[in-house]
N, C-alpha and C positions, 0 to 999 in steps of 0.2 A: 461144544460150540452150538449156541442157539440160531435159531432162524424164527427171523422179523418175517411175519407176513403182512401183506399190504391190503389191508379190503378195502372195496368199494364203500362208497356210504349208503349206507338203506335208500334208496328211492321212501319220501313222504306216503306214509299211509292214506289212505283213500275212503272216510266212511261209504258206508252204504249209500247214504240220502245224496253224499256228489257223485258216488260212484254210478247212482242213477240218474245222471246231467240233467237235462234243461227240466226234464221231464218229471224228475225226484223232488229238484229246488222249485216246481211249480207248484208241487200239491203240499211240500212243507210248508210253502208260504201261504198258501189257501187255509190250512188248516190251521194258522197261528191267528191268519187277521181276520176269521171268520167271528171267534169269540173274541176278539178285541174290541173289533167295531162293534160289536153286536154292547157289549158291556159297556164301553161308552155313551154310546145313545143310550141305554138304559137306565146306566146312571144317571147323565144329566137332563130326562124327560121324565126323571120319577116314575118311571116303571116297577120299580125294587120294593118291594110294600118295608121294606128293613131300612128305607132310607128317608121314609115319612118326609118328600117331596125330592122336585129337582134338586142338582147337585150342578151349581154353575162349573164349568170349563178352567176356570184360573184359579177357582175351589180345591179340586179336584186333581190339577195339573202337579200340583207339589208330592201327592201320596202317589201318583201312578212313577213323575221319576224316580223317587227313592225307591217304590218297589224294581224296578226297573236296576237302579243301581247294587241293589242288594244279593240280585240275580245273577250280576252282569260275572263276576268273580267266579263265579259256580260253572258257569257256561265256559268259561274260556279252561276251566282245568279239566272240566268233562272231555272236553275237544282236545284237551293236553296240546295248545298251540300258545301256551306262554312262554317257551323261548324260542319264539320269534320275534319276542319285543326286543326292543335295544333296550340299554340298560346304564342308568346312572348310580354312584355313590351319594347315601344318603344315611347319615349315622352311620357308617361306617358296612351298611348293605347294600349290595346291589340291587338295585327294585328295577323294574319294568317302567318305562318312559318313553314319552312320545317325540319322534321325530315332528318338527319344525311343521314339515308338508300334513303329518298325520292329525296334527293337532290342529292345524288347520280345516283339514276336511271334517274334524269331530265337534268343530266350532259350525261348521254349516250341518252338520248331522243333529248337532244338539238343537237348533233352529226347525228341522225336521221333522223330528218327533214333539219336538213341544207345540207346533202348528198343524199336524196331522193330527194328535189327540184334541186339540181345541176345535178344530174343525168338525168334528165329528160333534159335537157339543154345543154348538149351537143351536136356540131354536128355532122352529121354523123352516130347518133344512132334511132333510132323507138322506139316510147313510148312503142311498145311489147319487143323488144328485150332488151332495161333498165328491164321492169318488168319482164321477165323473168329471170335474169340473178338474180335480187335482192330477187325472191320468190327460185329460186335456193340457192340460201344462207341461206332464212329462214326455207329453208325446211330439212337442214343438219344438223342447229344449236342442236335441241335436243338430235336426235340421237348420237353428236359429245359428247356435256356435257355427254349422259351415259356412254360413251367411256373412255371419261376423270375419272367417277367416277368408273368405275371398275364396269357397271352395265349389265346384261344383256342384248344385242341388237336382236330382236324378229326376225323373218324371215320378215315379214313384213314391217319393219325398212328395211332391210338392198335391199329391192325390190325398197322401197322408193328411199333410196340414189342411187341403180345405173338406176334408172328414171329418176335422179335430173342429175346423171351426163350424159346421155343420150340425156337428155334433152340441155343441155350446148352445148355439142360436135352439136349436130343439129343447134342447133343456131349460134356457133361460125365459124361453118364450112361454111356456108353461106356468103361468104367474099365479094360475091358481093352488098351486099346491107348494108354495114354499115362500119364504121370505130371508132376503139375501141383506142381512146389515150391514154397515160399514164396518166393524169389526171381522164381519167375517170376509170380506172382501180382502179387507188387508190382509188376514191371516195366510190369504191363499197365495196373497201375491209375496210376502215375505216367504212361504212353502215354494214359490218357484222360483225364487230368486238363490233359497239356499240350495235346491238341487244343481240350478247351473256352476253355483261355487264349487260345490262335492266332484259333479262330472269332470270338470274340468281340471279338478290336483289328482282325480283318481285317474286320467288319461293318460296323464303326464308320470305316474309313480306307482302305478300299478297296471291292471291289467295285462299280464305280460306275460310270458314263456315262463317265467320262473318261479316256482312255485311256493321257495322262501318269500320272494319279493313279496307276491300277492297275500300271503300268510301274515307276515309284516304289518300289511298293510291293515288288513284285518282285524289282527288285534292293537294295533297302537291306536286305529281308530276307533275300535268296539268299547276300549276299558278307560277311555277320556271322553267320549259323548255322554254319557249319563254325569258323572262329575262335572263337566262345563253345562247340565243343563237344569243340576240342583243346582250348583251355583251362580246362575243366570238366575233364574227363580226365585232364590233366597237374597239375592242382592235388591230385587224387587218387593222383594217382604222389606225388607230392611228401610226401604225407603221412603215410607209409613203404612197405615191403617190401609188395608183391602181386603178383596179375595185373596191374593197371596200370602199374607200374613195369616189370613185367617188358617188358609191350607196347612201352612205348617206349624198352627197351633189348636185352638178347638176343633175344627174339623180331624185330626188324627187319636181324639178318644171318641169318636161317633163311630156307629155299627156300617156307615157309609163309606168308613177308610178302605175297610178288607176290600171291595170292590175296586177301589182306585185304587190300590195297593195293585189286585188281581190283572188291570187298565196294561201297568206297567211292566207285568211278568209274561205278559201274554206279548207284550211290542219288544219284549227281547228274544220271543222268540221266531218272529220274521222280522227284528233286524237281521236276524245271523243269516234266512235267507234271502231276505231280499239286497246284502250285501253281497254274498255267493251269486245271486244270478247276475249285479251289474260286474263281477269281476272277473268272468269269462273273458277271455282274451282277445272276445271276437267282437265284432262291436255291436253302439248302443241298440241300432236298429234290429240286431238279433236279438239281442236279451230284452228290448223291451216290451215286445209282447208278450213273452211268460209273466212279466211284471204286470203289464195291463190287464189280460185275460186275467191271471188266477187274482188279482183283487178286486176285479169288478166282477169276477162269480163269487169272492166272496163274502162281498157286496151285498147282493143279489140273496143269498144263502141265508146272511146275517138278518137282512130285511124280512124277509117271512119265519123266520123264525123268532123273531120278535111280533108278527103278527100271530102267530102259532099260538106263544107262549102267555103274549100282553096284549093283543087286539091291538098292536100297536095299529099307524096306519100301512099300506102296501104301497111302494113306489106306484109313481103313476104310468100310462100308456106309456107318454114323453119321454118320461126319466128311462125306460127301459128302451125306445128307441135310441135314446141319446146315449145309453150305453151300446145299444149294438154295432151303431155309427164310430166308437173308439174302440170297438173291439176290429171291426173294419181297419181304421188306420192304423191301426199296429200291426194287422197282415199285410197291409200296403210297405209299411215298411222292411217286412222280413221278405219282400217277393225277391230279391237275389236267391237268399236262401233256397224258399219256397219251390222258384225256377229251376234250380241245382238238380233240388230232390225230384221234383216231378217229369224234369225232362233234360234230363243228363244228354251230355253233349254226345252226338252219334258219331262224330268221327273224334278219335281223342289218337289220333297217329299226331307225331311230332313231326313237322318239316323239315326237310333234310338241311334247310340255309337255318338251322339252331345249332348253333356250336356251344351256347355258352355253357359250362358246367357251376351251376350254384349251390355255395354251400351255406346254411343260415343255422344262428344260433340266438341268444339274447343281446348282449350287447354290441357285437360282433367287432371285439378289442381282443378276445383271445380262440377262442377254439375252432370257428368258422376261417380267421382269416390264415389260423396256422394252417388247418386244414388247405384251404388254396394256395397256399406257400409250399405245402409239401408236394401236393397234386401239381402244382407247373414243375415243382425239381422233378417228379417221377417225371413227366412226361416230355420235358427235353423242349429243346429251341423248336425243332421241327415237330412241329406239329399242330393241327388244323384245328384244336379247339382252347377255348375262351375259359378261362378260370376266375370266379370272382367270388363275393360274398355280402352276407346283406343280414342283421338281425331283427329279432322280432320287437325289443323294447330298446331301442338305443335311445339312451339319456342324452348323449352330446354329438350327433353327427357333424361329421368330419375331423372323431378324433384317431389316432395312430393306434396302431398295436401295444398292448401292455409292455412294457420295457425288459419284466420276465419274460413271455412270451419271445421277445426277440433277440433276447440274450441265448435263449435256449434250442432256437433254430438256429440260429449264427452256429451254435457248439457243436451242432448236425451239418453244418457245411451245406446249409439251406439258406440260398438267397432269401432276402425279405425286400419285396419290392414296397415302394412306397404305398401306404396303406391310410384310406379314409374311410373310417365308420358311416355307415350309411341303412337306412330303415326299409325295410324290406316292403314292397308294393306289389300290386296286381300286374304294372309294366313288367318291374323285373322279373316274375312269374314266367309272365309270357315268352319274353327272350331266352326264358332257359331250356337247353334239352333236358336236362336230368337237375334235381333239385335234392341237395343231400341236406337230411337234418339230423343236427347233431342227437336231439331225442326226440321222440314220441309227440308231447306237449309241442314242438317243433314245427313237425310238421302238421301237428291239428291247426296251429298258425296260418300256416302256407293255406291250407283246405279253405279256411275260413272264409281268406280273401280270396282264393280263385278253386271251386269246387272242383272244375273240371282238371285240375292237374294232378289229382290224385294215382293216377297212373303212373307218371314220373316221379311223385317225391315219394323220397326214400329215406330211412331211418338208419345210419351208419351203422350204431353200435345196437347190433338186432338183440343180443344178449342182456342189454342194460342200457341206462342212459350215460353217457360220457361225463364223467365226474367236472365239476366247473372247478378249476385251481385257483379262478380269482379272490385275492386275500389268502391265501396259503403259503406255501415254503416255495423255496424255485426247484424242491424235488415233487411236487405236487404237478410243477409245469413239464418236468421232465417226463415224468409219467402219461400227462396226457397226450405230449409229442410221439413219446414209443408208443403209444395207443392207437395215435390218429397215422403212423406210419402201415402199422401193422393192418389196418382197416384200409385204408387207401391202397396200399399195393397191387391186391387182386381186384381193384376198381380203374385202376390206370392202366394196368395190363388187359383190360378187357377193351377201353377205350382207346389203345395206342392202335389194335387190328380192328375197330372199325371209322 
């Protein structure tokens, strides 16, 4: 007679460069756009003695995405995170394909990169005074969406923005050391127009507790931006005689291609982390300062070492004030953080009038709300506390419990009370005494929004993270019911004597 054993699935491997959070993804990304920018201005101010003069922007734009594109395949099997794409038939293969949302945000990515590289390439401008002007855009963008959404804008926010605009008027004022076309103008304003498109499908379909989701997300956006943004480019060759056309014809047998070639291998590799830092779970005001600081030091870096190497010229006083003024607003915005780490709350006792017990997961359709289904059966009519639940990325608040899910409690002779999905906040934080999370990633969530309750959230399944059965078998559901019974027991009998 044989015996089936049941494992767990692997918890997702963790390089090194994430497994060294904000702090890893800072200096990766300093060290990818340091030689990017630098090789862009260089190329297009004829610094290169191998490229026997400037190399215009829309020139140049076509050899840097196809290097870009050529790269992009390599990256993602290095990272071994291609199946996390979804997958269509196509000759009779299943190939990797982008969701609807992904291909969306890789339509404002592709916008992204092809106006961050052209920026960089104008002349007349300073690789400071480009990054500054473009971290000034990304540093308004969220504030702007609460704006739009009717949401609270915190003192802090709003110290931020008039830093960012502060910071502008410093730079802009500066007339002697640059010259701003209308070309370039637009390009920056099309570069902030596509970040708010990106922000906002990547808030709604990533960012989130789950670490396939955000995986997902990643590569269905990573390996269709370079494709939608050769062919954006080449639709514009196609439409006659220019720079474009010329990019992807005489310009790729000149000694000047390798460089724009080199343009686009170097922006794949801080997409991957400047993608990684916005998909932290925690929001944009956290993550945006790694983003601001490490590319306007790399800025800063690129800059003199172009004076080093080419006598180029040295940003000015200005430009470097006007960078230190958005290095400002981006710690304006991290000061929740900031306040956490530097002056942790001195009384973190719970008040006795907190009964509620909460438990959080990602959607909170199956394993949160079983979880409080089972916790009110252990603990019976009588008695004095509050059982609820709440996830960290729910896609449709106020939807019901998975229909597995509640088939499989019914079979446990576990009432299922009426059940609305609902997204986990800093209110409902507070109301809770004890905060259960179904994994690790969970409660890094909880921490995010409210630092100080790190004392009460707790990690269920201390052993491992609690397998997610959504889209499984309804023995996948049954198993994580005996699961989440067996972990609850000696948490409700702890709870019923106090």
């Amino acid at each position: 007679m044989s015996t089936t054993v049941t494992r767990k699935p692997a918890a997702p491997t963790r390089r090194w460069w994430i497994a060294g959070g904000m702090l890893g993804l800072g200096i990766g990304y300093f060290l990818w756009y340091t030689p990017y920018s630098a090789l862009a201005k260089a190329l297009s101010g004829g610094l290169l003695s191998s490229t026997h003069g400037p190399v215009g922007g829309l020139i140049l734009l076509p050899a840097s995405a196809l290097g870009q594109l050529v790269v992009m395949p390599i990256t993602l099997t290095l990272l071994g995170w291609w199946k996390y794409s979804r997958r269509r038939i196509a000759g009779g293969v299943r190939v990797p394909f982008p969701g609807r949302e992904t291909a969306m945000s890789a339509f404002w990515m592709a916008l992204i990169v092809g106006t961050t590289t052209l920026n960089f390439t104008f002349p007349g401008v300073s690789i400071l005074l480009v990054l500054v002007l473009m971290r000034v855009e990304t540093l308004i963008i969220s504030p702007s969406i609460d704006l739009v959404r009717s949401r609270k804008i915190h003192w802090y926010s709003a110290v931020a923005l008039g830093l960012c605009g502060l910071s502008a008027a410093v730079a802009l004022a500066d007339v002697n050391h640059y010259v701003l076309t209308a070309g370039a103008v637009a390009s920056l304003l099309v570069y902030m127009g596509a970040y708010t498109g990106r922000f906002l499908i990547m808030s709604h379909h990533a960012k989130s507790a789950h670490t396939a989701t955000d995986r997902r997300y990643f590569v269905e956006e990573h390996m269709t931006t370079p494709v939608l943004l050769v062919s954006i480019l080449a639709i514009g060759a196609l439409a006659g005689p220019g720079p474009l056309r010329e990019g992807f014809t005489t310009f790729l047998t000149t000694p000047a291609a390798i460089p724009a070639l080199l343009i686009g291998v170097f922006y794949e590799g801080l997409f991957v982390f400047t993608t990684l830092i916005f998909l932290d779970r925690r929001e944009y005001s956290f993550c945006m300062p790694v983003h601001v600081c490490s590319s306007l030091l790399a800025g800063v870096a690129a800059s003199f070492a172009l004076r080093f190497l080419f006598n180029a010229p040295a940003p000015s006083i200005a430009q470097l004030a006007a960078g230190v003024c958005v290095i400002a607003a981006a710690l304006m915005l991290s000061y929740p953080a900031l306040r956490a780490r530097l002056f942790p709350a001195r009384d973190t006792a719970v008040p006795t009038d907190r009964r509620l017990l909460l438990f959080v997961c990602a959607g909170n359709t199956v394993r949160s709300p079983m979880a409080a289904a089972i916790t009110r059966a252990q603990l019976g009519q009588d008695t004095v506390w509050q059982v609820g639940s709440a996830g960290t990325s729910v896609a449709q608040p106020g939807g019901g419990i998975a229909p597995l899910a509640v088939k499989v409690l019914r079979e446990l002779n576990i009432p299922v009370p009426r059940h609305e999905s609902r997204p986990l906040s800093p209110a409902l934080i507070a109301q809770a005494h004890t905060i259960y999370c179904v994994t690790s990633a969970h409660r890094d969530a909880v921490l995010a929004l409210v630092p100080e309750a790190a004392d009460r959230t707790v990690v269920l399944d201390t052993d491992g993270s609690l397998p997610d059965p959504h889209g499984q078998a309804p023995s996948a559901y049954r198993e994580c019911a005996d699961r989440l019974q067996e972990l609850l027991t000696p948490l409700t009998t702890q709870h019923q004597t106090t």
